[in-house]
ZAMARGU-4260 file (C-alpha; in steps of 0.2 Angstrom, whole numbers, plus 5000, padded with zeros to 4 digits):
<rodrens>
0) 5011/4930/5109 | 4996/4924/5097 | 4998/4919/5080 | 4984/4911/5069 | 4984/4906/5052
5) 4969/4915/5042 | 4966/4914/5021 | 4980/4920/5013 | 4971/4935/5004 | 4975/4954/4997
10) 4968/4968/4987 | 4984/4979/4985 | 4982/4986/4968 | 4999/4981/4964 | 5008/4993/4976
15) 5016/4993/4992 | 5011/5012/5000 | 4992/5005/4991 | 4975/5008/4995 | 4967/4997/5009
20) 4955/4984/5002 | 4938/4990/5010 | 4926/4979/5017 | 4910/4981/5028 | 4893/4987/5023
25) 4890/4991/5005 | 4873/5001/5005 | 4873/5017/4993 | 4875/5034/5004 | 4860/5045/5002
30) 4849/5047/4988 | 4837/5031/4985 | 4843/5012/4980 | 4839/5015/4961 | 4854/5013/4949
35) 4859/5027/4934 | 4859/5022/4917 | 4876/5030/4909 | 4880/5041/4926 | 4895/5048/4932
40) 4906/5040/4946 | 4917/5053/4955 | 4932/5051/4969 | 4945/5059/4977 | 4963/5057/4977
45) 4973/5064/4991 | 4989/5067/4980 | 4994/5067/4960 | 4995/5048/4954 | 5013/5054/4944
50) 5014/5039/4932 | 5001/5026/4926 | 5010/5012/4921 | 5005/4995/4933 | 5019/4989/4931
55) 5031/5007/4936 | 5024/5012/4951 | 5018/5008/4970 | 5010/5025/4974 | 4994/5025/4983
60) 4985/5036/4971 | 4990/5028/4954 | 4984/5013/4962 | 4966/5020/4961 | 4969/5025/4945
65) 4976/5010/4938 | 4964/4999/4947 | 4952/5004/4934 | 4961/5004/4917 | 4971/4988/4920
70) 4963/4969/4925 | 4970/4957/4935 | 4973/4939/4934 | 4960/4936/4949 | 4952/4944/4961
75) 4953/4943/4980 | 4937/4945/4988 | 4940/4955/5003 | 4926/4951/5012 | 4927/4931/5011
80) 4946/4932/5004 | 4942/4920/4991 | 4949/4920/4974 | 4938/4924/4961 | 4942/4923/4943
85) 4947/4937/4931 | 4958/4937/4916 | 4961/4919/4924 | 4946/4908/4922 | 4956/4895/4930
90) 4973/4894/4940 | 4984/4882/4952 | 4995/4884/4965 | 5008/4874/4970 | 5027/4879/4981
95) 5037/4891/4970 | 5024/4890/4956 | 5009/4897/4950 | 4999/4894/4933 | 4984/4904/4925
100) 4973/4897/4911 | 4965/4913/4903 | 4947/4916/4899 | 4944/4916/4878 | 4939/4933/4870
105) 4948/4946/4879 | 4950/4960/4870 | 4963/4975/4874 | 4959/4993/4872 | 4970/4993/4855
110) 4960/4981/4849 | 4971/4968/4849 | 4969/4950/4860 | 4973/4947/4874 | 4986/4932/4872
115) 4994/4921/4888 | 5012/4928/4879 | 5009/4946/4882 | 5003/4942/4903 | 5019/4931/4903
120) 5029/4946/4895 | 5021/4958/4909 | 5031/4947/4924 | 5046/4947/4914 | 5045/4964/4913
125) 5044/4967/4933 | 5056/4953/4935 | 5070/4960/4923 | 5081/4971/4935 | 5088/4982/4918
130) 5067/4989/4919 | 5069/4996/4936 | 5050/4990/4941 | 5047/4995/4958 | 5038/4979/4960
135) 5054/4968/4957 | 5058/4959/4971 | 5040/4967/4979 | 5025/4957/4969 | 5034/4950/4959
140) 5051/4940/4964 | 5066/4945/4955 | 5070/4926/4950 | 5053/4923/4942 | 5051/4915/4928
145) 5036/4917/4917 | 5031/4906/4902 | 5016/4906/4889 | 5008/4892/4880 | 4996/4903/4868
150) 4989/4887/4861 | 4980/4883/4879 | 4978/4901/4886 | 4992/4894/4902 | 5004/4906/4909
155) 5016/4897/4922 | 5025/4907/4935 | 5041/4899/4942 | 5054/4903/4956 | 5067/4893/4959
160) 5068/4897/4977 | 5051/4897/4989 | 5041/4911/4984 | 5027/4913/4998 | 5011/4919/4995
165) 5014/4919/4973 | 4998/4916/4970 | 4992/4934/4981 | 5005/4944/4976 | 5007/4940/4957
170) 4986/4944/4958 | 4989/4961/4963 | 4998/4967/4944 | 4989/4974/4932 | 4990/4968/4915
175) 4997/4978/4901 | 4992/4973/4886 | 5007/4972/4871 | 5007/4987/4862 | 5010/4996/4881
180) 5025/4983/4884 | 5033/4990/4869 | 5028/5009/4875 | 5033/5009/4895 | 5036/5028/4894
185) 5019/5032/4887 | 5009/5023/4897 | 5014/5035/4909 | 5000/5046/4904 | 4990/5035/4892
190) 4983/5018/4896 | 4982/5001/4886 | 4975/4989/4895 | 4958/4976/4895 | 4951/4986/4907
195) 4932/4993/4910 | 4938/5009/4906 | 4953/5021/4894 | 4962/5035/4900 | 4952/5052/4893
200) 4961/5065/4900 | 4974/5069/4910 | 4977/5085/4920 | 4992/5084/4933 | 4989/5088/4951
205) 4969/5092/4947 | 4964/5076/4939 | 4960/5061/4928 | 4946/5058/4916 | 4941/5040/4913
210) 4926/5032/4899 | 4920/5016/4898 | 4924/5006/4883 | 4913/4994/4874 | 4914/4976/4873
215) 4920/4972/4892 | 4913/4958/4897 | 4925/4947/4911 | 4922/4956/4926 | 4927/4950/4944
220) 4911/4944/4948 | 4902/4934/4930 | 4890/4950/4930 | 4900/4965/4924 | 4897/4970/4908
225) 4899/4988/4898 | 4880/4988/4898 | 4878/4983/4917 | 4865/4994/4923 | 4875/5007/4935
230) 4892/5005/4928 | 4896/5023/4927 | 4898/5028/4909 | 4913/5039/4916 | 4924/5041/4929
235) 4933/5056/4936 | 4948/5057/4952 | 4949/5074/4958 | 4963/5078/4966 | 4960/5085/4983
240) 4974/5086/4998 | 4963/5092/5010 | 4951/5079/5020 | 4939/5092/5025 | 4935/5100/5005
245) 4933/5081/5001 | 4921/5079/5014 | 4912/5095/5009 | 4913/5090/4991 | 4904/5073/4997
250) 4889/5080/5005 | 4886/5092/4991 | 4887/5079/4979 | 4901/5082/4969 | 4910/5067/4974
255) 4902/5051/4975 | 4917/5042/4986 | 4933/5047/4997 | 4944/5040/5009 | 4939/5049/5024
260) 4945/5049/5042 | 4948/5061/5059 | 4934/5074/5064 | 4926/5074/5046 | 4921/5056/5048
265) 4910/5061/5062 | 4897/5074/5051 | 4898/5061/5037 | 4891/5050/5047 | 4878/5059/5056
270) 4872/5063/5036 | 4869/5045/5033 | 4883/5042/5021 | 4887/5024/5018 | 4903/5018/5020
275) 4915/5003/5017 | 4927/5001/5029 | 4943/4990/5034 | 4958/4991/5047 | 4975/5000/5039
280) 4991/5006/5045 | 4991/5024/5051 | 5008/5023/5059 | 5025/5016/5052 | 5041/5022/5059
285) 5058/5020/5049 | 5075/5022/5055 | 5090/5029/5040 | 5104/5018/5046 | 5116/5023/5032
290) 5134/5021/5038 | 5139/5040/5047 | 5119/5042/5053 | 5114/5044/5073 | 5101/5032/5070
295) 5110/5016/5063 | 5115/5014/5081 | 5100/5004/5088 | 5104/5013/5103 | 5098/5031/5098
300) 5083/5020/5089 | 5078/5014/5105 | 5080/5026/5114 | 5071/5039/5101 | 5056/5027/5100
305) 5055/5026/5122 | 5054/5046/5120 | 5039/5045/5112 | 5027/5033/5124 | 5020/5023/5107
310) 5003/5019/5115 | 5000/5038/5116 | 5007/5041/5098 | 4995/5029/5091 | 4981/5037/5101
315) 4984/5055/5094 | 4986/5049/5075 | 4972/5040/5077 | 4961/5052/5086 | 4959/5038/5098
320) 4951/5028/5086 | 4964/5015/5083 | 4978/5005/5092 | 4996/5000/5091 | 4998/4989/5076
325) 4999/4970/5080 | 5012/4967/5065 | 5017/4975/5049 | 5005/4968/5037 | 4990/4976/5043
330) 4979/4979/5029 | 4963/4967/5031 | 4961/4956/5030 | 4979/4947/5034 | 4987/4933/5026
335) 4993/4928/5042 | 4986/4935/5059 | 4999/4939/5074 | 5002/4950/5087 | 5021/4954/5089
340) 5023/4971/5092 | 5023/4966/5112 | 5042/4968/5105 | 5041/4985/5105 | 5050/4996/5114
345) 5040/5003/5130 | 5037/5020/5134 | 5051/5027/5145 | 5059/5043/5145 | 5068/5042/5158
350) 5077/5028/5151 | 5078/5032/5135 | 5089/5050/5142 | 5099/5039/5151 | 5102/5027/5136
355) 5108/5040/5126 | 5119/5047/5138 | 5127/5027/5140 | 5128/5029/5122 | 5142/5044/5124
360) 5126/5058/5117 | 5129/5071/5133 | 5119/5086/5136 | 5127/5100/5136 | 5120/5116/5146
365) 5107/5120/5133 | 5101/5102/5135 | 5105/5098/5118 | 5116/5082/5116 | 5133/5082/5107
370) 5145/5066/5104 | 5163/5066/5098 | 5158/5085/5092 | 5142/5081/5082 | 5127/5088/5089
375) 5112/5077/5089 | 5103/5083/5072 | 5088/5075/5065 | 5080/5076/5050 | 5060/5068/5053
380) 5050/5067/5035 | 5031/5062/5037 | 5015/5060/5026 | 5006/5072/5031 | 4990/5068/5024
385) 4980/5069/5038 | 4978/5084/5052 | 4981/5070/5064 | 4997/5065/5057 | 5002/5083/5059
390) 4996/5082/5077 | 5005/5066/5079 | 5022/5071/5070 | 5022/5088/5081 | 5021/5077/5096
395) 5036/5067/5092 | 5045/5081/5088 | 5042/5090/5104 | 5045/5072/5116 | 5064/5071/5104
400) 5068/5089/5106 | 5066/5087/5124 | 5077/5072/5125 | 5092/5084/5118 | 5090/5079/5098
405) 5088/5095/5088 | 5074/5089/5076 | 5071/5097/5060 | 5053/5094/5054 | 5043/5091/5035
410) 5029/5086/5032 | 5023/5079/5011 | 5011/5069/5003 | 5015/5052/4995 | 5023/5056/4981
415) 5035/5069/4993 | 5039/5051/5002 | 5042/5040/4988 | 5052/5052/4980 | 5062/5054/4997
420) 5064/5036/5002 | 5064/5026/4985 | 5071/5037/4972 | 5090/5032/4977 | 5091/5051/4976
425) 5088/5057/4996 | 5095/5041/5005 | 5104/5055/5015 | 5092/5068/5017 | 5083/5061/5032
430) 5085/5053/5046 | 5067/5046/5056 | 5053/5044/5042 | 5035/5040/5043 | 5027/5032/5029
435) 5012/5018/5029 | 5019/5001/5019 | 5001/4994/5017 | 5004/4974/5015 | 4991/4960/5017
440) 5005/4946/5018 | 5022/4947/5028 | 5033/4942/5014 | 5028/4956/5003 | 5037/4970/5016
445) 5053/4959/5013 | 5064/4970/5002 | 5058/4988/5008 | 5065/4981/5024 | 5081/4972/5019
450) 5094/4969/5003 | 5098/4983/4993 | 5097/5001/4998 | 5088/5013/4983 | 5094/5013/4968
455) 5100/4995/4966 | 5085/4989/4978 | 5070/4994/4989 | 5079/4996/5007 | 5076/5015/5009
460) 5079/5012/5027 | 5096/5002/5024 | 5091/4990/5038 | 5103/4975/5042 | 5094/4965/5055
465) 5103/4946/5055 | 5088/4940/5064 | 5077/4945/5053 | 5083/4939/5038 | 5086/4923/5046
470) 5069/4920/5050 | 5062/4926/5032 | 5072/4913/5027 | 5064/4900/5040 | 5047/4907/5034
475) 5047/4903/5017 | 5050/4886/5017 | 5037/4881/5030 | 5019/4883/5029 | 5005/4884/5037
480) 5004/4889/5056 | 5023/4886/5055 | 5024/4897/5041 | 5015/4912/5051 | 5025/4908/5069
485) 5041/4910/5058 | 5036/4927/5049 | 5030/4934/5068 | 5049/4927/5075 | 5056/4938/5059
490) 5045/4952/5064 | 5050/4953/5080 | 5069/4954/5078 | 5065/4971/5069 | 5055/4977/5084
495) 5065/4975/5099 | 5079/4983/5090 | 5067/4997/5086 | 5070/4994/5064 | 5052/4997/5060
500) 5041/5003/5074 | 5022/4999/5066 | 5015/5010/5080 | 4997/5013/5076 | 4982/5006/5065
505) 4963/5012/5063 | 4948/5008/5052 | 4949/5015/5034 | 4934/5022/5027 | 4930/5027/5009
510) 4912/5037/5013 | 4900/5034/4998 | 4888/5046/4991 | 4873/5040/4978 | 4885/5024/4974
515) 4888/5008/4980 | 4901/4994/4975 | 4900/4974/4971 | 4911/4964/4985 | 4910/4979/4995
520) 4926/4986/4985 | 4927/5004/4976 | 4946/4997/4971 | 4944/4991/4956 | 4933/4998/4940
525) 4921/4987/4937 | 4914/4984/4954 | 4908/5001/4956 | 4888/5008/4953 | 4881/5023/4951
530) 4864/5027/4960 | 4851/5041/4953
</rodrens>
């Protein structure tokens, strides 16, 4: 196994199930290198964002959103992953502590300033269990403790136990300014924040009109202003399920930028669009190991997961463009760079029949497997964003119903998936789930993957792996190469047990049309450029 120790970096827009940071070339798609005075910047969303508040969601597609109403305290190049500042001008970093300086004269949509209280207020907020923030415990620790010095612009953010990565992870919140902390139900739908752009109009499952307020001037990269030639004078996400309309709607012109992958990718490139590309997660397995279910005994997860031949899984969900993950947090680029899933179970039916029949699962004459009376039902839940998810999902449907499981099927987009495994609603409802988790940095995946089951915690998966936990703890006191060796250790106590099964990654590309992006990034609002 081979670990190394790369910069500690991430550009999660403040979720866990986020948009990939994209990184590669940066060139405009077709039509000329001449940028538009006052033009319109258009994207797709492959589902409904639901609510807008940064700080009440980690859905994929309000990340987008959000990205562009709400600033950050830095930025995280993803290209060279170094820190850049934003709402910070200045910030250090020490074990368990993290302190920003703010830059003078931000101004909030409202009207009002920006003050180092209201940022401080926005961490105690997450942090506060009674709020219910999905980031609790995710970027933002649950002991955290934030403080504000409005006389010198300092926000310091403490922990009283190790908090790895602080720095990266507190990064990825976007900022509500004072009158939205006071308002948390109405930001849902409206926006206050000191970013580029406000909220103009909000249509549910069809989309989201932004404009671009005057008077921004602390951009990412010291350039951005509101009269920065080809800073689009407004924005619009279109939502736009289906991968083949968006890449349609790309090469007619009506969309200027999508995330695009599978067989569309192939005419999109052959049209000359630009793109920006990175390595995601396409694959993540989960196990509900609720007390009473088939699959909290790791040996129906291991055999379920032999069943399915993961080399061959990730081929098909990739359309043979990707691999089989090398650790859970995939998103490029990584905190810290290992390859543990060698732990991973091997492909081998034959064994994994014979496993289940050790297990007291016999096959009765229909082939279907029974124990103590209960027949071996599954329910299997999947993002099914993608046709080759589809392919992929009716594949391991196929390989389980051969082994004897009978194996209901349903497929959903993100919000289908956060509502089924993070609502506290549905903890029962499923029993094999696939769903992306797209982290830079090992610790963040911590507490979907242990602690509390929803609603007291972020567990949908009820996992209880002692080995794991054990080597979280190991981790985050060391640093370093020993820092990542730990992590990798942690990681793979869930694999061989078959916990989380990371089965596949491939390169992410948002496909560009007449735009182009600063830092190679179309993540965040004001890095974006419109071309005529």
């Amino acid at each position: 196994m081979n670990r190394r120790l790369v910069t500690v970096v991430a550009l999660m827009g403040g979720a866990a199930l986020t948009l990939s940071a994209c990184s590669g070339g940066g060139s405009a798609g077709t039509g000329g290198d001449e940028l538009a005075k006052d033009g319109s910047f258009s994207m797709a969303l492959d589902s409904d964002p639901g609510t807008l508040s940064p700080l009440m969601t980690i859905s994929t597609s309000a990340s987008q959103v959000i990205n562009y109403l709400y600033d950050r305290m830095v930025f995280i190049d993803p290209a060279t992953g170094s820190v850049k500042p934003w709402l910070a001008e200045s910030w250090s970093e020490k074990p368990g502590e993290v302190v920003y300086t703010l830059k003078k004269g931000i101004m909030c949509s409202s009207g009002e300033p920006l003050t180092a209280q209201t940022v401080a207020d926005n961490f105690t907020f997450v942090a506060d269990k009674a709020n219910n923030s999905p980031l609790r415990g995710f970027a933002v620790p649950g002991d955290l403790v934030a403080t504000a010095d409005d006389a010198t612009g300092t926000v310091t953010l403490k922990t009283p136990t190790p908090s790895p990565f602080l720095l990266v992870n507190t990064a990825s919140i976007g900022i509500l300014c004072q009158s939205g902390l006071k308002k948390p139900d109405a930001v849902a739908t409206e926006s206050d924040g000191t970013g580029l752009f406000t909220l103009a109009e909000v249509v549910p499952n069809d989309h989201y009109t932004l404009t671009r307020r005057a008077g921004y001037s602390w951009g990412p990269d010291d350039q951005t202003t509101s009269e920065t030639l080809g800073v689009p004078k407004d924005v619009t996400f279109k939502v736009i399920s289906n991968p083949s309309t968006a890449a349609n709607l790309l090469l007619s012109g009506e969309l200027n930028a999508a995330v695009i992958s599978g067989a569309d990718e192939d005419r999109l490139a052959s049209a000359g669009l630009a793109k920006l590309s990175t390595n995601r997660p396409m694959g993540e397995m989960f196990y509900n190991q609720l007390n009473g279910k088939a699959t909290s005994d790791p040996a129906v997860r291991l055999a379920l997961t032999k069943a399915v031949d993961i080399p061959n899984l990730a081929k098909i969900i990739t359309a043979d463009k990707g691999a089989v993950s090398k650790q859970l947090s995939g998103v490029s680029p990584v905190g810290c760079q290992m390859e543990t899933t060698g732990a991973l179970p091997a492909a081998d039916f034959d064994g994994a029949a014979a496993a289940l029949t050790a297990a007291g699962w016999i096959a009765g004459n229909n082939g279907k497997r029974v124990k103590d009376g209960k027949a071996l039902e599954l329910a299997f839940i999947y993002n099914n964003a993608t046709d080759t998810s589809n392919a992929a999902a009716e594949f391991a449907q196929q390989q389980w119903t051969k082994l004897g499981a009978s194996v209901s099927i349903k497929g959903g987009d993100e919000n289908f998936m956060v509502e089924q495994l993070l609502s506290g609603k549905n903890n029962a409802d499923w029993d094999i789930a696939w769903e992306n988790v797209n982290v830079s940095v090992p610790s963040t995946i911590v507490p979907l993957i242990s602690g509390p089951a929803p609603s007291e915690g972020l567990n949908f998966g009820s996992i209880r792996n002692a080995g794991y936990e054990a080597g979280v703890a190991k981790a985050s006191v060391l640093t370093g190469e020993q820092a990542c060796a730990a992590w990798g250790e942690a990681e793979e106590s869930l694999f061989t047990s078959a916990d989380v099964v990371p089965f596949a990654s491939a390169p992410s590309s948002t496909y560009l049309h007449k735009a182009s992006a600063v830092f190679d990034t179309v993540a965040s609002g004001p890095l974006v450029r419109v071309k005529k």
